[in-house]
C-alpha positions in Angstrom: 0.0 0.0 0.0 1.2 3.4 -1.0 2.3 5.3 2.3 -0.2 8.1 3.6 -0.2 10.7 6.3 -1.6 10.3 9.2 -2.3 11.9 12.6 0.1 11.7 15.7 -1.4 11.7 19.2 0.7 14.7 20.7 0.4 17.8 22.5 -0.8 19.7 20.3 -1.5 16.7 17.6 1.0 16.1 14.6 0.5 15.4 11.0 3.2 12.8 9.9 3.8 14.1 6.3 6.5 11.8 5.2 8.1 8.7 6.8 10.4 6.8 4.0 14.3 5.4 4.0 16.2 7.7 2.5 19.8 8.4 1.5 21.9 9.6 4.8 22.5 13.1 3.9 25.4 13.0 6.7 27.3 10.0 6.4 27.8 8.3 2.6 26.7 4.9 1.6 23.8 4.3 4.8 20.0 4.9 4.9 18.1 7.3 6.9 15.1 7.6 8.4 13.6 10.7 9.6 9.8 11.3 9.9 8.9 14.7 9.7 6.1 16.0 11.5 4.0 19.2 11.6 2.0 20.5 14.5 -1.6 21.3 14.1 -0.6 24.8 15.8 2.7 27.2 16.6 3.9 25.3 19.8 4.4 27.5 23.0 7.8 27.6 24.9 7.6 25.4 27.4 5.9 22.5 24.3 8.8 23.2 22.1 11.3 22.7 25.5 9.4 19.4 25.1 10.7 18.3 21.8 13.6 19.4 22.5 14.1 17.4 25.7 13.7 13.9 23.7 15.5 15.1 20.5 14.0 16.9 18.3 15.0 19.0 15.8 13.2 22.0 13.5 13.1 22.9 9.5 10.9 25.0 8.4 7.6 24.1 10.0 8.4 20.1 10.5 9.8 18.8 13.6 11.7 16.0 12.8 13.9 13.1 14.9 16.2 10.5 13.5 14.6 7.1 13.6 17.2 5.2 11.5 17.0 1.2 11.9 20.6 0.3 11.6 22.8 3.6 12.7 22.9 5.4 15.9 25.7 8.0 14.9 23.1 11.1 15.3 23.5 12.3 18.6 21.7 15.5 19.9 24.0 17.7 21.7 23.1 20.7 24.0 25.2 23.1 26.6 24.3 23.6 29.6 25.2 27.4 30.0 25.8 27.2 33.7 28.6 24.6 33.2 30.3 25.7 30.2 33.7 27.0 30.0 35.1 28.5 27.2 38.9 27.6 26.0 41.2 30.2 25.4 40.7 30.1 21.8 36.8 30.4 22.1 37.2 33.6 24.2 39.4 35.1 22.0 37.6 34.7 18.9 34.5 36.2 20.9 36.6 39.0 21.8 38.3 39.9 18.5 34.2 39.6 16.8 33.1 41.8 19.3 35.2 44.4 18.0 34.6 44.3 14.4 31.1 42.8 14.7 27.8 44.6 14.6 25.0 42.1 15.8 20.9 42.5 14.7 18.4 40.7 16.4 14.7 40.5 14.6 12.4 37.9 13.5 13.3 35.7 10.3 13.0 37.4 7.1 13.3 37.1 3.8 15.4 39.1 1.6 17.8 38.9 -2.0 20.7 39.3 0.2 20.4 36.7 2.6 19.5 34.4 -0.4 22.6 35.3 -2.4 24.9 35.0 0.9 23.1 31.8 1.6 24.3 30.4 -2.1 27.1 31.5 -1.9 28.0 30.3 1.3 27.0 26.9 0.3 29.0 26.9 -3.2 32.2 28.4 -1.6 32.0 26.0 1.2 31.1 22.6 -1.1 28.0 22.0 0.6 25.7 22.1 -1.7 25.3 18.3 -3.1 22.8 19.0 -5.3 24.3 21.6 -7.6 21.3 24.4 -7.2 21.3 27.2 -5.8 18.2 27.8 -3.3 15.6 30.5 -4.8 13.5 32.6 -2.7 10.5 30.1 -2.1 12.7 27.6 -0.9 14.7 29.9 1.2 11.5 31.3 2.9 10.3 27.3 3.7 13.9 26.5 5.4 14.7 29.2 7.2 12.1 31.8 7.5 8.6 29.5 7.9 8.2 28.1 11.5 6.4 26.5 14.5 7.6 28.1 17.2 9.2 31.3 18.7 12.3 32.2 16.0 14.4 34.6 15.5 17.6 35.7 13.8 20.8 37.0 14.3 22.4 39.1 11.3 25.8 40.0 11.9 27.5 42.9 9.8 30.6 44.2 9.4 31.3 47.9 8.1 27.6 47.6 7.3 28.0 44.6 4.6 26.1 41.4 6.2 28.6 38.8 6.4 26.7 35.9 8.1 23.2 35.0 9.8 21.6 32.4 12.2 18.3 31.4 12.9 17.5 30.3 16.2 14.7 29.2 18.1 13.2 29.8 21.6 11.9 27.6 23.7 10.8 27.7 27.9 14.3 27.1 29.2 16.8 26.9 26.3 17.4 28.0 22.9 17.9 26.0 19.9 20.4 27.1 16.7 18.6 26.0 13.6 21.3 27.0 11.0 23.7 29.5 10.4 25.5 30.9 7.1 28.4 32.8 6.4 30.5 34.9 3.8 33.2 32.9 3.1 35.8 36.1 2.9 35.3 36.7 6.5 36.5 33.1 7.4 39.5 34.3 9.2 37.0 35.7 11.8 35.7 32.6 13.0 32.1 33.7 12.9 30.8 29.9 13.8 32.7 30.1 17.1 31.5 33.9 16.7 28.1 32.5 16.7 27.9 29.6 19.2 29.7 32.3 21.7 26.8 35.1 21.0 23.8 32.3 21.5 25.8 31.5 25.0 25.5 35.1 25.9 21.9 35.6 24.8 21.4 32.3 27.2 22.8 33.9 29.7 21.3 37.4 30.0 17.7 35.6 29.4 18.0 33.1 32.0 18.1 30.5 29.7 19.6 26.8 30.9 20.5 25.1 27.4 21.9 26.2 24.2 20.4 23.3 21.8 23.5 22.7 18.4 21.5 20.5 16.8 23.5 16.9 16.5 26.4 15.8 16.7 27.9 13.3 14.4 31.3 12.5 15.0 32.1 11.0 11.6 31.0 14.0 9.4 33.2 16.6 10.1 30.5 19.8 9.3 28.9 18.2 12.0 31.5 16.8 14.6 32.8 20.1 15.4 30.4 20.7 18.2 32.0 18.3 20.4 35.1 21.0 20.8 32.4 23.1 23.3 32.8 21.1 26.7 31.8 20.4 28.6 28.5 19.3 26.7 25.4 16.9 27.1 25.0 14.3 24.1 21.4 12.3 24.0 22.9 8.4 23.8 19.9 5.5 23.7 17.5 8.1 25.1 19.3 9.9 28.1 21.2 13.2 28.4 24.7 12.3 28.9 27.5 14.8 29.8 30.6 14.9 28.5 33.6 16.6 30.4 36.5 16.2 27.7 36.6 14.1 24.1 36.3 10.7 24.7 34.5 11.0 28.5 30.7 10.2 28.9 28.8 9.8 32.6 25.7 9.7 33.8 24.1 13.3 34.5 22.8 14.0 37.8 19.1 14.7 36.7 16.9 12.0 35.4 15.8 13.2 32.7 15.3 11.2 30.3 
């Protein structure tokens, strides 16, 4: 029988849209599996510190958790702000960006330069697989559309806009979706740049977690979050915390 959407019972309920194997988009030569879900209403803070609790992650307006039968290597990974130190190169890059780096907060928006630096960003960096450049529609679906409380960082320097994230809010944490960058201004670090200005934002909001997204420690786009420590990595359904590469323990909550 021909695969059909169904509804989910959740809080609020969820429309399963799609539910296939697919081709890993991470790692080459395995299968995926990632159902992507939309809820039947915007989620409020303390539902999307919910998902985000057992592992989910957003695009667009779909919630969507790995579920692949034979590979475990996704692992979410969050910072807990009151436990993170920065390394000595972390605090310098912060400092140095802070000096040359004008940062905009607002709500996610769509616009011809975001899209270009977005392509461009992609090309220049040899992540984009597929060989097309992302037009305005599909730029609006990824990283403007949503189901929760968003928002965007736009980071300029001299005035030219030289990278942006989009990040989520939830009750207790927030939750980078993705972030781009003008390749030119490399030598500024502006991932760490990034990662470092989410931390603060944690901070002066009274928010516990910073959510990366996961963490996949054979794909090196992705396994590059494991250098903020220490961190919490979701491993066969518990938060585990890492204190140095290598190291897992139990965390003191229970959380599961």
């Amino acid at each position: 029988m021909r695969w059909r959407p169904r509804l989910l019972a959740a809080d609020p309920p969820e429309l399963l849209v799609y539910d296939e194997a697919t081709v890993c988009p991470y790692l080459q030569g395995r299968d995926a599996r990632m159902p992507l879900r939309v809820p039947t209403r915007m989620l409020t803070p303390q539902e999307f510190a919910e998902r985000l609790r057992v592992g989910d992650r957003r695009q667009g307006v779909l919630l969507y958790r790995t579920s692949c039968p034979s590979c475990q290597a996704c692992e979410p990974i969050r910072i807990d702000v009151e436990r993170f130190a920065a390394d000595k190169t972390q605090r310098r890059v912060y400092k140095r960006g802070l000096s040359r780096i004008e940062v905009e907060i607002g709500p996610p928006e769509l616009t011809p330069e975001k899209v270009a630096l977005y392509n461009r960003h992609k090309a220049e960096r040899d992540l984009n697989a597929d060989g097309h450049d992302i037009d305005e529609v599909g730029y609006r679906a990824f990283l403007v559309d949503t189901c929760c409380e968003s928002f965007e960082l736009r980071y300029r320097v001299d005035g030219r806009l030289v990278g942006v994230a989009v990040v989520d809010r939830a009750e207790d944490a927030l939750s980078a979706v993705y972030f781009y960058f003008d390749p030119d201004f490399e030598p500024l670090s502006p991932g760490v740049f990034s990662i470092m200005k989410q931390l603060e934002l944690c901070r002066a909001w009274g928010l516990r977690y910073l959510y990366l997204g996961l963490y996949i420690r054979e794909c090196p786009s992705m396994a590059y979050k494991a250098r903020y420590l220490p961190h919490e990595r979701r491993i066969a359904g518990r938060w585990r915390c890492i204190e140095r590469v290598g190291a897992a323990v139990e965390p003191e909550s229970e959380e599961t």
